[in-house]
N, C-alpha and C positions, 0 to 999 in steps of 0.2 A: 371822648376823642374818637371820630370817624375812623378805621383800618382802609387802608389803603390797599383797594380793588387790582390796578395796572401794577402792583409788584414794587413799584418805584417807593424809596424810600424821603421822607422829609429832609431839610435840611439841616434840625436838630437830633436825625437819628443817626446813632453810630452803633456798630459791632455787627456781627453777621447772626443770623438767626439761625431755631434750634435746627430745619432741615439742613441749610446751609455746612452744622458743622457735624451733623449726622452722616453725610455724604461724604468729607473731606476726610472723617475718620474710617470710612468705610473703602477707600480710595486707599488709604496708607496702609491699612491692615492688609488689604489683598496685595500693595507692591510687597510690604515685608515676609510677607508669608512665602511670596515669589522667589525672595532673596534667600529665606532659611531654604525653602528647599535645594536652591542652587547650592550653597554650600552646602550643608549637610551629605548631598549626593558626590561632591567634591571630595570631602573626606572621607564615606563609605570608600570612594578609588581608589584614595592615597593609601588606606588602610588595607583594603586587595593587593597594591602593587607590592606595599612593603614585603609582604608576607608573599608573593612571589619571588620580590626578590633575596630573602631570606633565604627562600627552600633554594634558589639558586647556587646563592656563594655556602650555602653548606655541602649542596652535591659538588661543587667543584674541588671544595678541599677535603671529601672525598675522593674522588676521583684524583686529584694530585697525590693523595698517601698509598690508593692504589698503582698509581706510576712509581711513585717513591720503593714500592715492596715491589714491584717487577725486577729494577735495577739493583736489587738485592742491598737495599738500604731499609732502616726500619719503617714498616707501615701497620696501617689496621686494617687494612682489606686485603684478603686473600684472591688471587684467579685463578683459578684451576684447571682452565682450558685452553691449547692455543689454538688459531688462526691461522690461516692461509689467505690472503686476498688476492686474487687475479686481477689484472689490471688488463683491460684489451681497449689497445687503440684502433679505433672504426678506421683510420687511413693503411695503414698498413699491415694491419692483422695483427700485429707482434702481440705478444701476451709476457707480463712478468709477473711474478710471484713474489708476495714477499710473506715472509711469516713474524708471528707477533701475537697481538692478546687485545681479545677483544674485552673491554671492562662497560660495566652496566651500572649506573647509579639511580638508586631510588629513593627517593626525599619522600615521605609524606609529611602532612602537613599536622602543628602539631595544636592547633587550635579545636580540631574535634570535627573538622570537615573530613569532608572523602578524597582532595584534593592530592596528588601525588604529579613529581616529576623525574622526570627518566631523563638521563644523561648518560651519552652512550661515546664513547671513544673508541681509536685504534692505534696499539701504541705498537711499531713495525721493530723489527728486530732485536727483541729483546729475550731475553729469558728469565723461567724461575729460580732460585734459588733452593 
């Protein structure tokens, strides 16, 4: 049997041949590979954010048990120093004062990074107990 020069196949040949399906496999490998990395870099994110937002709602309910022990209700965070905040309006010069407690919260992170967040309030007229 003569092989056929112009590419063109007979009328009794079917299926596609070995370049044909070396190509078509070579073609899918690199979209899926495209795809795994899409995701994969997708959930590295989602796994950053959580753990962001973790250290968050933990600094904040610190921070609420620090307001909590201002108002002379039980807490776990102690503050030891208060505050004075001046307020000056640029229209009319007026200045007020108000005092209160400045509180500081520090989350670090508990996965073994160096990552830390600071949450900082001001909670006005209050006192310690």
């Amino acid at each position: 049997m003569r092989p056929n020069l112009c590419g063109f196949r007979g009328k009794h040949e079917q299926g596609f041949t070995l370049v044909e399906v070396l190509v078509a496999l070579a073609i899918i490998v690199i979209v899926i590979q495209m795809f795994t990395s899409v995701f994969t870099g997708g959930l590295r994110t989602i796994r950053g954010v959580g753990a962001i937002s973790k250290s968050i709602a933990e600094g904040q309910e610190c921070m609420e048990n620090a307001i909590i022990s201002l108002n002379g209700q039980e807490g776990v965070v102690e503050v030891t120093e208060p505050w004075v905040v001046a307020i000056q309006f640029p229209d009319s010069g007026a200045v007020i004062e108000t005092p209160g407690w400045k509180i500081d919260v520090t989350v670090s992170e508990d996965d073994g990074s160096e990552r830390e967040l600071t949450l900082t309030t001001f909670v006005a007229g209050t006192s310690s107990q």
